[in-house]
DRENTORKOL-3810 file (N, C-alpha, C; in nm, 4 decimals):
REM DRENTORKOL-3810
@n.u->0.4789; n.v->-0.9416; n.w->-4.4901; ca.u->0.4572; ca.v->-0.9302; ca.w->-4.3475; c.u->0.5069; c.v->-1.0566; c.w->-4.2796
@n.u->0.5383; n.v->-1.0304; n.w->-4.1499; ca.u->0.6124; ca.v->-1.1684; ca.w->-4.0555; c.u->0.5063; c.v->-1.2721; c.w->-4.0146
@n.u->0.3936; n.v->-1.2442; n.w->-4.0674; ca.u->0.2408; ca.v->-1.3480; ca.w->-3.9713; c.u->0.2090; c.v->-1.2721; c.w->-3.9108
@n.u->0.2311; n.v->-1.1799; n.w->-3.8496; ca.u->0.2041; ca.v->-1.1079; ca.w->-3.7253; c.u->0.0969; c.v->-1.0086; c.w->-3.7855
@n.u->-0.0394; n.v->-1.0845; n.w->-3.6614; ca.u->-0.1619; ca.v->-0.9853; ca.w->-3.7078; c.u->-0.2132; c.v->-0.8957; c.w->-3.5723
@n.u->-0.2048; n.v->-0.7803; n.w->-3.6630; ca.u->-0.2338; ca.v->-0.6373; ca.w->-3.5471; c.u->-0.4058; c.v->-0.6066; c.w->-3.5917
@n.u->-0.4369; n.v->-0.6142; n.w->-3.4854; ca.u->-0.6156; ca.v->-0.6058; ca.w->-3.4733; c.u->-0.6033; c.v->-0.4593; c.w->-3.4285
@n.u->-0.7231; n.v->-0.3873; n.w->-3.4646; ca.u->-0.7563; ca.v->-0.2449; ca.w->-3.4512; c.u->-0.9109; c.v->-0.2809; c.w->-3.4025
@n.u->-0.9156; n.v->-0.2469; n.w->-3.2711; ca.u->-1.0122; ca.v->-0.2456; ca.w->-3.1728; c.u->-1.1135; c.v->-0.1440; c.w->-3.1932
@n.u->-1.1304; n.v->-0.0668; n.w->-3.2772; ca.u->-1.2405; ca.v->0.0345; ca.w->-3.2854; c.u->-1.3174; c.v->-0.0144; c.w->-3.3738
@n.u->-1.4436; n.v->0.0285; n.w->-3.3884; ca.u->-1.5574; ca.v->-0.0251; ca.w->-3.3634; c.u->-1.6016; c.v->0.0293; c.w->-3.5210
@n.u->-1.5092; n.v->-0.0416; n.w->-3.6703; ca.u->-1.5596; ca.v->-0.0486; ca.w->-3.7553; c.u->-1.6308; c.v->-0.1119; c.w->-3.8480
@n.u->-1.7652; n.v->-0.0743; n.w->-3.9499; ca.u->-1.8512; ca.v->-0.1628; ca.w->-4.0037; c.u->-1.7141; c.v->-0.2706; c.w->-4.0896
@n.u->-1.6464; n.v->-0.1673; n.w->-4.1458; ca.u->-1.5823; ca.v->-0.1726; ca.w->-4.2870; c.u->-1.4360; c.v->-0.2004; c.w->-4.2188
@n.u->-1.3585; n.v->-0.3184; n.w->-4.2348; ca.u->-1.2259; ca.v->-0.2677; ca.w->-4.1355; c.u->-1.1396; c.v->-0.2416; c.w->-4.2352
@n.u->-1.0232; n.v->-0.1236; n.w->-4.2249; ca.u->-0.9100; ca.v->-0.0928; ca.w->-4.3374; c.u->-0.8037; c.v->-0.1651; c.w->-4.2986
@n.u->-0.7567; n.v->-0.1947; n.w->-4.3988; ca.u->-0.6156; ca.v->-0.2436; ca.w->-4.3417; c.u->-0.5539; c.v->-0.1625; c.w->-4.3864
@n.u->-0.4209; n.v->-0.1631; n.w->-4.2389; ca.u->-0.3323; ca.v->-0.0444; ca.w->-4.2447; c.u->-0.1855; c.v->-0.1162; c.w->-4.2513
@n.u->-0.0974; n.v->-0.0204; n.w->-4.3398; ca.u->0.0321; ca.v->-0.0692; ca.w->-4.3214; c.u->0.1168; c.v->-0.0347; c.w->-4.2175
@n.u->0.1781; n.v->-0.0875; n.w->-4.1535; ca.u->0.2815; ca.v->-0.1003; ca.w->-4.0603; c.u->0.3682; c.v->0.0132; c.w->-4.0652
@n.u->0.4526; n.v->0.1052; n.w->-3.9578; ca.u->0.5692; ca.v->0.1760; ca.w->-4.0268; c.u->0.6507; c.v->0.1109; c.w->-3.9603
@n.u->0.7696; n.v->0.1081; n.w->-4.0410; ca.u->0.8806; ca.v->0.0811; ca.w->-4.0107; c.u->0.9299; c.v->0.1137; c.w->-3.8633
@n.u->1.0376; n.v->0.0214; n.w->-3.7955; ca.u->1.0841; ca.v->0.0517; ca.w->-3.6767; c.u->1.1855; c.v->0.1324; c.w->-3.6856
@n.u->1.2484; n.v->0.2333; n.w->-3.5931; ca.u->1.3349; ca.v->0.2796; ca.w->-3.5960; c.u->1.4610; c.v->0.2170; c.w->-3.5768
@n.u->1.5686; n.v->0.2444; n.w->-3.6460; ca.u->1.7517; ca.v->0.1474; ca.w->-3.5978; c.u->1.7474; c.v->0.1810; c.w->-3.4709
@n.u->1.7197; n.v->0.2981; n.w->-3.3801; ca.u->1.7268; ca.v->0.3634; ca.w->-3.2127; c.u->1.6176; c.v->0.4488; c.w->-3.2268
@n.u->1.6379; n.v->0.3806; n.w->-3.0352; ca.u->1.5676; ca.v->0.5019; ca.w->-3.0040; c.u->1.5870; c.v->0.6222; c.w->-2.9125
@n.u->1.7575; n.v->0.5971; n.w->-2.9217; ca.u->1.8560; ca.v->0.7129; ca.w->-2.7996; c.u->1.7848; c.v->0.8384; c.w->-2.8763
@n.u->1.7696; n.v->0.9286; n.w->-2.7962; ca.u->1.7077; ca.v->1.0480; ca.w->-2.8272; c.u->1.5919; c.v->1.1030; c.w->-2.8733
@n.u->1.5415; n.v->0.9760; n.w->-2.9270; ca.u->1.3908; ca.v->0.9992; ca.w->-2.9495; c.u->1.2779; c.v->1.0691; c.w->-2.8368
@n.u->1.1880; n.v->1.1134; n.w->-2.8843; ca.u->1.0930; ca.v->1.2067; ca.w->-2.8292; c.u->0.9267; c.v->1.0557; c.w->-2.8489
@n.u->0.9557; n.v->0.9940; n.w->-2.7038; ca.u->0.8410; ca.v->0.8614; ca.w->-2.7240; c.u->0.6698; c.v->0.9322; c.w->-2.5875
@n.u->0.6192; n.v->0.9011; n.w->-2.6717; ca.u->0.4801; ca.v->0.9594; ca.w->-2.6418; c.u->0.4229; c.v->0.8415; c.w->-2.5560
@n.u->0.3992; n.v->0.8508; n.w->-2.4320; ca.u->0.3272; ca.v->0.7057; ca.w->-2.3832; c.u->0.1778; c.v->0.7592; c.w->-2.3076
@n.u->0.1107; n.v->0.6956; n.w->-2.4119; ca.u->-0.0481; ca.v->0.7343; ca.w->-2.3643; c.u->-0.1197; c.v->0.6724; c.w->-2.3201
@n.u->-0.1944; n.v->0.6379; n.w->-2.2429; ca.u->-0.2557; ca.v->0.6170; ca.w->-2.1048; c.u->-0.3916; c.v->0.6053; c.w->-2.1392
@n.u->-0.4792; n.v->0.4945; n.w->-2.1904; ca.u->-0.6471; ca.v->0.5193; ca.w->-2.2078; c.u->-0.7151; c.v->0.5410; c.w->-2.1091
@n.u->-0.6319; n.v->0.5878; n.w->-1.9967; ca.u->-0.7504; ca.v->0.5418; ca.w->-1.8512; c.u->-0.7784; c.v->0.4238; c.w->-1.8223
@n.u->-0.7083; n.v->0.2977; n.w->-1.8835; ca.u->-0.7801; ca.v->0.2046; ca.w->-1.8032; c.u->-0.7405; c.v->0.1228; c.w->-1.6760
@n.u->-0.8199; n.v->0.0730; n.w->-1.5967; ca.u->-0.6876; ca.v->0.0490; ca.w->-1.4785; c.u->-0.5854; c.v->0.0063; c.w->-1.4919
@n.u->-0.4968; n.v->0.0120; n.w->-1.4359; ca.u->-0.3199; ca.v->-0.0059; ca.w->-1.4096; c.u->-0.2310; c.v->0.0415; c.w->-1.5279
@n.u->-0.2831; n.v->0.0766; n.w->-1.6414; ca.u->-0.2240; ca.v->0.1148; ca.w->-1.7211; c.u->-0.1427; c.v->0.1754; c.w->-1.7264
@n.u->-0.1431; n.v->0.2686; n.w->-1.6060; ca.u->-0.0093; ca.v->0.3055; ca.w->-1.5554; c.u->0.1021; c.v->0.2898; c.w->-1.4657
@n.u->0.0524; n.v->0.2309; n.w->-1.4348; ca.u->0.1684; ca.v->0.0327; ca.w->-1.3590; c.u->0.2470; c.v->-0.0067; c.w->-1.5320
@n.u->0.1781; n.v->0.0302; n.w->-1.6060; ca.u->0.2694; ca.v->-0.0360; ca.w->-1.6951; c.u->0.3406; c.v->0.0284; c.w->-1.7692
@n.u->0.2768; n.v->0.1903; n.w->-1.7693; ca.u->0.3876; ca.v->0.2936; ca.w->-1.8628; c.u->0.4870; c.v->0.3382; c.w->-1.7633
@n.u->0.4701; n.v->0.3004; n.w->-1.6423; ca.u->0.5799; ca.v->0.3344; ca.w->-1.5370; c.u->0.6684; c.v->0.2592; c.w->-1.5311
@n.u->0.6709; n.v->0.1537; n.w->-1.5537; ca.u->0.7698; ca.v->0.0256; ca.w->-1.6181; c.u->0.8383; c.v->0.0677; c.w->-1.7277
@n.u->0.7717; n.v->0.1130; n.w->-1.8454; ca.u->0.7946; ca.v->0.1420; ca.w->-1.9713; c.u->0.9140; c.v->0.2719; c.w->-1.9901
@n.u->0.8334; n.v->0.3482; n.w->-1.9323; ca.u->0.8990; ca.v->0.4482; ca.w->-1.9208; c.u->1.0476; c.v->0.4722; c.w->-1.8675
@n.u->1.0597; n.v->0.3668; n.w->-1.7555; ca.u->1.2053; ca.v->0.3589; ca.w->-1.6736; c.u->1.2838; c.v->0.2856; c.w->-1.7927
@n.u->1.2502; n.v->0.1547; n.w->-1.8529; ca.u->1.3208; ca.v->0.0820; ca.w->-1.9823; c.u->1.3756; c.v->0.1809; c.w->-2.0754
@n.u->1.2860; n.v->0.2885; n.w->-2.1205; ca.u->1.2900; ca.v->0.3775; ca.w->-2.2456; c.u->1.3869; c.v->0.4776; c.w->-2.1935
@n.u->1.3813; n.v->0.5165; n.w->-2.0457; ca.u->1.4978; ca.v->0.5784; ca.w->-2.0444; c.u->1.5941; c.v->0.5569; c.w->-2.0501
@n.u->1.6170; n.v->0.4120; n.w->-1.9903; ca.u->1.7504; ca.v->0.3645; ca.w->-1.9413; c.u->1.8258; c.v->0.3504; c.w->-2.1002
@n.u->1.7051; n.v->0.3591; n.w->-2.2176; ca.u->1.8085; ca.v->0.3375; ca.w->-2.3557; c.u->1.7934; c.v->0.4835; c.w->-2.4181
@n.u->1.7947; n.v->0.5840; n.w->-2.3625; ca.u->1.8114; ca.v->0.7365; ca.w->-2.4079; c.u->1.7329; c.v->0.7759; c.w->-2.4480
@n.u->1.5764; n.v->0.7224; n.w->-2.4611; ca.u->1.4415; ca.v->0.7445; ca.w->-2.5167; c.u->1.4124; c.v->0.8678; c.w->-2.3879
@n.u->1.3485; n.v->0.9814; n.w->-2.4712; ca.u->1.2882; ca.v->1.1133; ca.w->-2.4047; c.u->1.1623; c.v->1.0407; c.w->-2.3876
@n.u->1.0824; n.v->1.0508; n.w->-2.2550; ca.u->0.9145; ca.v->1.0135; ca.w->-2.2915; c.u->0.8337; c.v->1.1307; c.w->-2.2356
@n.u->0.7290; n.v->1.1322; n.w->-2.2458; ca.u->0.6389; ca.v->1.2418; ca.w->-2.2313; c.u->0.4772; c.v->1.1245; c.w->-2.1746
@n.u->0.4094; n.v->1.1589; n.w->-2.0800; ca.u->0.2857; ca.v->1.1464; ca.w->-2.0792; c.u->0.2099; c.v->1.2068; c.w->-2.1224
@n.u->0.0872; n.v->1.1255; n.w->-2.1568; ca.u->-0.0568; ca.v->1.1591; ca.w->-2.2029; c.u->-0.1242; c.v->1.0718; c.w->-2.1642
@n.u->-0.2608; n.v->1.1308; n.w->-2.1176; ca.u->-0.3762; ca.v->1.0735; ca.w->-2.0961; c.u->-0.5405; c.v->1.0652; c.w->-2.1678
@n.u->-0.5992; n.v->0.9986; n.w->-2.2011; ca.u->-0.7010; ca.v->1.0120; ca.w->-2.2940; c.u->-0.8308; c.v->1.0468; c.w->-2.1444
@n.u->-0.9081; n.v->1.1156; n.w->-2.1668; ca.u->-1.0382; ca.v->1.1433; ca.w->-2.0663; c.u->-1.1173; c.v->1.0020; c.w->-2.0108
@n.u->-1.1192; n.v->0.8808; n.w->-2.1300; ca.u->-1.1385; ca.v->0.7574; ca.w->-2.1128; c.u->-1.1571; c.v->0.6613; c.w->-2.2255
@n.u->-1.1799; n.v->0.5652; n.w->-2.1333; ca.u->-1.1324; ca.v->0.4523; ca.w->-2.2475; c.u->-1.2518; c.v->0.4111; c.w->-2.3932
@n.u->-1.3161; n.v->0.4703; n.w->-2.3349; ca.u->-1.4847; ca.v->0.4523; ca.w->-2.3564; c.u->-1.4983; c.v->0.5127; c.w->-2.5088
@n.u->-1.4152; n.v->0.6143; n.w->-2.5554; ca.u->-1.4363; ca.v->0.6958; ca.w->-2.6493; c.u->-1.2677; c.v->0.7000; c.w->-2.7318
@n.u->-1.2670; n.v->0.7436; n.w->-2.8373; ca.u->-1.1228; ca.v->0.7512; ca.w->-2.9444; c.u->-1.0730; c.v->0.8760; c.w->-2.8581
@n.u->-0.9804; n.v->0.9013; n.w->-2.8401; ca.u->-0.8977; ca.v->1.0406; ca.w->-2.8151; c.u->-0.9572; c.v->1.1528; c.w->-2.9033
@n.u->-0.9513; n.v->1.2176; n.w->-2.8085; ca.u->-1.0012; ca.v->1.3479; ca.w->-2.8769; c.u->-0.8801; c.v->1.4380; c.w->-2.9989
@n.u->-0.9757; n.v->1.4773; n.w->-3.0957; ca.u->-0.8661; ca.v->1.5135; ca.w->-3.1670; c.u->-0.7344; c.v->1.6055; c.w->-3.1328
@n.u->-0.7746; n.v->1.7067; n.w->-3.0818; ca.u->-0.6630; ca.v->1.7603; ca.w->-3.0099; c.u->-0.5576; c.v->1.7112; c.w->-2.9506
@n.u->-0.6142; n.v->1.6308; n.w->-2.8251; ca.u->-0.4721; ca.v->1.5637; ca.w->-2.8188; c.u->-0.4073; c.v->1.4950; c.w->-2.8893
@n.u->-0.4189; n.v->1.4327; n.w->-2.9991; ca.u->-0.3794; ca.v->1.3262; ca.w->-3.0885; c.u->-0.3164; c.v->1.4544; c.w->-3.1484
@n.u->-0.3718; n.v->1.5847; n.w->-3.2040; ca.u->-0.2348; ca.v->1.6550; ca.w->-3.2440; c.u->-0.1423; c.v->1.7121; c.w->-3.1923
@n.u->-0.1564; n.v->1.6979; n.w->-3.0488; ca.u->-0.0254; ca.v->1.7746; ca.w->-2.9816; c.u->0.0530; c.v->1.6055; c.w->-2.9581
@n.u->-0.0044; n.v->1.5356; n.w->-2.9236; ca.u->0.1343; ca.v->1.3990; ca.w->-2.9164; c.u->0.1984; c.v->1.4252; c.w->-3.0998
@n.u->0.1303; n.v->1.4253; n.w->-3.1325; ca.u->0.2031; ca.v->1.4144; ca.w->-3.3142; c.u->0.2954; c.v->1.5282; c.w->-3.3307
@n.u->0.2314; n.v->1.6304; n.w->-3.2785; ca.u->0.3549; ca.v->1.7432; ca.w->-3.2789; c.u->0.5209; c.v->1.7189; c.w->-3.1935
@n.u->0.4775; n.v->1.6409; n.w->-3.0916; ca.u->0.5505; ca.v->1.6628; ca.w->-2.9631; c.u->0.6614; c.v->1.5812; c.w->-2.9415
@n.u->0.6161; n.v->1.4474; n.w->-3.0483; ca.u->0.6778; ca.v->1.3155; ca.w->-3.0172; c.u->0.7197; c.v->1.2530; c.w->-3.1689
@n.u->0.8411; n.v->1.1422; n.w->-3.1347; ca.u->0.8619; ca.v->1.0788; ca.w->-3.2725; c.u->0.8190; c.v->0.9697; c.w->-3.2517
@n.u->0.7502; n.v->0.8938; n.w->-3.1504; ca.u->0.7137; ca.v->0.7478; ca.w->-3.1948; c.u->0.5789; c.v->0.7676; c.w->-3.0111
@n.u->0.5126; n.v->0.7016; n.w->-3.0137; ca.u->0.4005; ca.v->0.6435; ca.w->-2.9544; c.u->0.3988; c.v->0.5039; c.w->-2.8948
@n.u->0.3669; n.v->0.4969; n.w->-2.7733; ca.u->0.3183; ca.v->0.3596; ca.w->-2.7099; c.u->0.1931; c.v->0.3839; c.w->-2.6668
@n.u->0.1094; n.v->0.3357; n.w->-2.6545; ca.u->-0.0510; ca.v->0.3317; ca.w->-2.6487; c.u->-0.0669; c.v->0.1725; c.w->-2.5144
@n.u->-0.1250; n.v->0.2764; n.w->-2.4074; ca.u->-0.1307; ca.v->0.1344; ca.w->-2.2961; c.u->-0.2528; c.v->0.0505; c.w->-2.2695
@n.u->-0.2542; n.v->-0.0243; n.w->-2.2736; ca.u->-0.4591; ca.v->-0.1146; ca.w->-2.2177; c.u->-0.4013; c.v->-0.1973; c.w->-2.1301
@n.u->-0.4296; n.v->-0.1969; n.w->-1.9748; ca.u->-0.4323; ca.v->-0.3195; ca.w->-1.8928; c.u->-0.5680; c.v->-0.2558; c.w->-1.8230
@n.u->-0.5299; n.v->-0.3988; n.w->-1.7428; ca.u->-0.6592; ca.v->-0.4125; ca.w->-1.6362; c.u->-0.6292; c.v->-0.5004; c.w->-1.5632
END
C-alpha cells in the first residue's frame, strides 16, 4: 500500500480491513454512480463532480440515500451495483 489510510466511518465493534480495488486506466465511457448521503451541500459537490466526469467521457447517474443518519438501504446499493461501473460517495457540510 502507498501510506494512504482509508477510514470506514461506520460504526464497527470489530473493524475489517478491506482491500482496495484497483483504479481503472479510463474512465471515457464508464457508467459512474455519484451518491449523495443527504448531507448538506453535498450536492454543491457532485455538481462539480459530475461536470469534471463528463468533460472526460464518464456517464454519471444520481443517487440519493433517505439520510445520512443510517447505511443505505439495501436496495439501493443493488440497483447502483447493477447500474454503474465505479461509485463516488459524497459527505460535505
Amino acid at each position: 500500500m502507498s501510506g494512504l489510510e482509508v477510514l470506514d466511518p461506520t460504526g464497527e465493534r470489530q473493524p475489517r480491513e478491506r482491500r482496495r480495488l484497483p483504479r481503472p486506466d479510463s474512465i471515457d465511457g464508464r457508467r459512474v454512480a455519484l451518491l449523495d448521503i443527504s448531507k448538506a451541500r453535498g450536492n454543491v459537490f457532485l455538481d462539480r463532480l459530475e461536470q469534471l466526469l463528463s468533460e472526460r467521457g464518464a456517464k454519471t447517474e444520481r443517487f440519493r440515500k433517505p439520510t445520512f443518519a443510517r447505511p443505505a438501504p439495501r436496495a439501493l446499493l443493488e440497483e447502483i451495483t447493477a447500474r454503474s461501473d465505479l461509485v463516488v460517495e459524497a459527505l460535505a457540510d
